[in-house]
N, C-alpha and C positions, 0 to 999 in steps of 0.2 A: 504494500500500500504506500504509493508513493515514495520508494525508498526506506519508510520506515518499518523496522522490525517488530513483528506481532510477538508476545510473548506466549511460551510454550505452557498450556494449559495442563492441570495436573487431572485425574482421575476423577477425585471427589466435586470438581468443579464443572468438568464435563458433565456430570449426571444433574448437577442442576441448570449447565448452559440447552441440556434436551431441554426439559422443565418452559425454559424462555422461549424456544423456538417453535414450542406446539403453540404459541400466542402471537397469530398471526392474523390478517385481515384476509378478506376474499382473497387480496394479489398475492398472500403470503409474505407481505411486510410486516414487520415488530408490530405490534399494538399495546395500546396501555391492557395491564389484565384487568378484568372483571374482579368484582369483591370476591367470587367464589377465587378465581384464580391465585389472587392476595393469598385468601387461606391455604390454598396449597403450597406457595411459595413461605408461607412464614413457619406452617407444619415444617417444611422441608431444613428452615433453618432452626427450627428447634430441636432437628430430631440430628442434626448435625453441631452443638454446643458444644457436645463434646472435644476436650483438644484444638479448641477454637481458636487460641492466638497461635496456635503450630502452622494454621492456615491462611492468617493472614496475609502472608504474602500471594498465596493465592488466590486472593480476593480481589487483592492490588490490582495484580498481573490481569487479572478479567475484565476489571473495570477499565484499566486502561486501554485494554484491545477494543473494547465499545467504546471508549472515549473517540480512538483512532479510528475505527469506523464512523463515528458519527462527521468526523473532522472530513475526513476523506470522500463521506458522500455529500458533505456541505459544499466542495469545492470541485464536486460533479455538479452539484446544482447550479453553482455561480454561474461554471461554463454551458450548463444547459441553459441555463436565463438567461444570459448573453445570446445565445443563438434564437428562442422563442421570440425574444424584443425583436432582434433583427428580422426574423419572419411575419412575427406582427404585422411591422410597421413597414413592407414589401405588400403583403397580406391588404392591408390599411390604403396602400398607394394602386394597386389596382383595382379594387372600391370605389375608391376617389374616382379613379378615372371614367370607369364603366358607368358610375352614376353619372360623370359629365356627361356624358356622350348619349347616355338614354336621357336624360337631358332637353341633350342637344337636337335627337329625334321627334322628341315629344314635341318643343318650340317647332319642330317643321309644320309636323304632323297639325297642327294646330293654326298656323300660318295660313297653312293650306284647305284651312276646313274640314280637315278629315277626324275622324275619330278611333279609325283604324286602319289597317291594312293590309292585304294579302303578298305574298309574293312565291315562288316555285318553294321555298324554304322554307319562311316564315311566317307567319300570324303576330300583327301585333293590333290590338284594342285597347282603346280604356274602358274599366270597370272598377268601382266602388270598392276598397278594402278598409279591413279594421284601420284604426291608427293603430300606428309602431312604433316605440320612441327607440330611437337605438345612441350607444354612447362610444365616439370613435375614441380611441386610446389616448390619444390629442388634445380629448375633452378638458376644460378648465373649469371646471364646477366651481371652483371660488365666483366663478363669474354669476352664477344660479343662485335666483334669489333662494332663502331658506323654503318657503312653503312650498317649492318644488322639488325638496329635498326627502330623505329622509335618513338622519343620522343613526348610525347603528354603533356608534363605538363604543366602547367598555370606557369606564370612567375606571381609572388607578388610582387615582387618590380619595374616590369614595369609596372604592372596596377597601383600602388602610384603613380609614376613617370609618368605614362601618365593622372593621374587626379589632381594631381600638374600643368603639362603644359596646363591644360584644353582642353586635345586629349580626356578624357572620363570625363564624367559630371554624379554630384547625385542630387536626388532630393533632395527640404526643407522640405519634405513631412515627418511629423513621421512613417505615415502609408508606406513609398517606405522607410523608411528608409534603407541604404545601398546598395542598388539598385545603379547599374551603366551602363549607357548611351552611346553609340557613338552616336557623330553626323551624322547624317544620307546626304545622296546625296540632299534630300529636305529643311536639315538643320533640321526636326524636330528629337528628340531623341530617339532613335532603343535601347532598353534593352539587355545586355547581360545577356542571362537569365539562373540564377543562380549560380554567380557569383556576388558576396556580399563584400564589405571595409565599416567596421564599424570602426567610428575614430570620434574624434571630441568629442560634448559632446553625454552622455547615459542618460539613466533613471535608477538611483538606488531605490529598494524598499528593505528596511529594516526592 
């Protein structure tokens, strides 16, 4: 991976890297696990306490190889999004044009009193469609007034601010770490899920 050296994983770590890899999506990519999943993976580390700092380095060594996987396929993405923007906005520029040019048609077509027309190849008419609002990549929404907007963004400083007044709760769990809670109508705590405030202490490996 990129030049850098993965490190050689031991036995008892292989048997929980299986564990990780049956927690996949349709495509077969990582996914976050499911609570039931949680419980298998925290069984798995409880039933492994045993001799447990003998293994810390190979905990290390694991995390680091997903550290470098994660790194490795971020900077697959970068060069992938470099190349989608570039097709985009190739994508984007024959749009442009084609809408000129049908256009350009339509002004004839119109000039000339017609409303549609035949020829060995083609059919073209006007007729009546839905409205469509489409947004070219281009777009500068700052420009839109707001009531033709509609803002979806997550507020961060009110989800601080609402786990400060403890309106949203985390768990002490390392395994939930960052994980954040409303209290629910039963009082027990409902996950907002995927929406993550890491704060407080971490875990450095160095």
């Amino acid at each position: 991976m990129s030049g850098q050296t993965l490190y050689k994983i031991t036995d008892d770590i292989l048997e929980f890297d299986k564990l990780l890899n049956d927690i996949v999506d349709e495509d077969g990519n990582p996914r976050k696990p499911t609570d039931e999943e949680m419980k298998t993976l925290e069984a798995w580390c409880d039933q492994n306490l045993e001799n447990f700092t003998n293994k810390i380095d190979s905990y290390c060594r694991y995390i680091r190889n997903l550290e470098l996987a994660a790194k490795n396929t971020k900077s697959e993405y970068d060069n992938f999004k470099d190349e989608v923007n570039r097709l985009s906005k190739r994508k984007t520029a024959y749009e442009n044009k084609a809408r000129t040019v049908k256009g350009l048609l339509w002004y004839c077509l119109q000039r000339l009193g017609l409303d549609g027309y035949k020829t060995d190849y083609f059919s073209i008419k006007e007729q009546n469609t839905r409205p469509s609002v489409t947004i070219a990549v281009d777009a500068d929404l700052s420009l839109v007034p707001d009531k033709y907007l509609k803002p979806r963004e997550l507020d961060t400083t009110a989800i601080i601010d609402g786990i400060k007044a403890g309106e949203l709760v985390q768990s002490d769990n390392p395994l939930h770490r960052g994980k954040i809670y409303m209290v629910g109508a039963d009082g027990e705590p409902v996950e907002i899920k995927g929406v993550f405030c890491l704060s407080g202490k971490a875990l450095y490996i160095r």
